[in-house]
C-alpha positions in Angstrom: 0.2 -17.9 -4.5 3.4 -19.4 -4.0 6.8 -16.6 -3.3 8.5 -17.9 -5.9 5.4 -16.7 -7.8 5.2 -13.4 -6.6 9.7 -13.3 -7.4 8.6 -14.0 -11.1 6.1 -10.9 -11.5 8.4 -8.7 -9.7 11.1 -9.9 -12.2 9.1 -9.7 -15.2 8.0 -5.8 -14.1 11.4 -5.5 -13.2 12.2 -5.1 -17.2 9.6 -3.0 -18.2 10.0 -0.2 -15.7 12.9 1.7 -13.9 12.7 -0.1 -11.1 14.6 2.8 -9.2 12.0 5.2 -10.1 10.0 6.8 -7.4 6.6 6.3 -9.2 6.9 2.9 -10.6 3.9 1.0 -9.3 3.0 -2.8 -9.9 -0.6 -3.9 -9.7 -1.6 -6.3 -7.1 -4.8 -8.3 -6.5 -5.7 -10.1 -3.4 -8.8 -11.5 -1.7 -9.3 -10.0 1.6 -12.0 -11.0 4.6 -15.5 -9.3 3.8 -15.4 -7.3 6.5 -11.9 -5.5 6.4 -13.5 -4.6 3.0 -16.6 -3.5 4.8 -14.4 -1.4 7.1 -12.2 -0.3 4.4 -15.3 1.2 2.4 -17.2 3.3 5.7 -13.2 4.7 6.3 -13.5 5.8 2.7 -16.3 6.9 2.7 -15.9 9.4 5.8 -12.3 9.9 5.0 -12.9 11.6 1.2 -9.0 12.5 0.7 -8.3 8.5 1.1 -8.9 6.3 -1.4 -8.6 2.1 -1.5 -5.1 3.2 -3.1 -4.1 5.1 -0.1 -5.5 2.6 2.5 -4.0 -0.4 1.0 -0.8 0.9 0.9 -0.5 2.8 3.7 -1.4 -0.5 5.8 1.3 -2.5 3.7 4.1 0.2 4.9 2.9 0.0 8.6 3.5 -3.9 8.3 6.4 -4.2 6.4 7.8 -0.5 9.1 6.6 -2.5 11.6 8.1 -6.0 10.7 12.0 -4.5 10.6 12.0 -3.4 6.6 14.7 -0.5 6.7 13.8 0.5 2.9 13.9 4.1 2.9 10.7 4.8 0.9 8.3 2.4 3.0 9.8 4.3 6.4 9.0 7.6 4.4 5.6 6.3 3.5 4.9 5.2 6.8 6.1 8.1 8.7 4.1 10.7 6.1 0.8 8.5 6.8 1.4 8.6 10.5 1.3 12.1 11.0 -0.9 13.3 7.8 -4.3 14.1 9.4 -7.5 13.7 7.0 -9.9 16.8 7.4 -13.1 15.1 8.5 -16.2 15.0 6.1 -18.2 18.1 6.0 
């Protein structure tokens, strides 16, 4: 997938949501490596307040944090996920 791809679907979501709304989510489909999937799913299932939702995006705000993004909301989402301890399994 090209950016100029990726522009498009944010455009086209762009005028079927308030984009300035705190809870707009797009949907997002990606092949990833087997195992970061493997890993992903024995994290998950030790970790039973996270979910693939919660992992996926909490590593996308630590990149984009850590790559110099200054949006507000991916600083707050990365900060909140930083110092959020899950309870272990029981």
């Amino acid at each position: 997938m090209d950016r100029n791809h990726l522009e498009r679907c944010v455009e086209i979501n762009a005028d079927s949501t308030d984009a300035l709304s705190s809870h707009a989510y797009v949907s997002l489909e990606a092949e990833i490596p087997e195992v970061l999937y493997l890993g992903m799913k024995d994290f998950i299932d030790s970790h039973p307040r996270w979910d693939q939702y919660r992992v996926l995006s909490s590593a996308l705000a630590s990149f984009l944090f850590q790559n110099g993004c200054d949006d507000h909301a991916v600083t707050e989402r990365y900060l909140d996920d930083l110092f959020s301890r899950s309870q272990p399994a029981t």
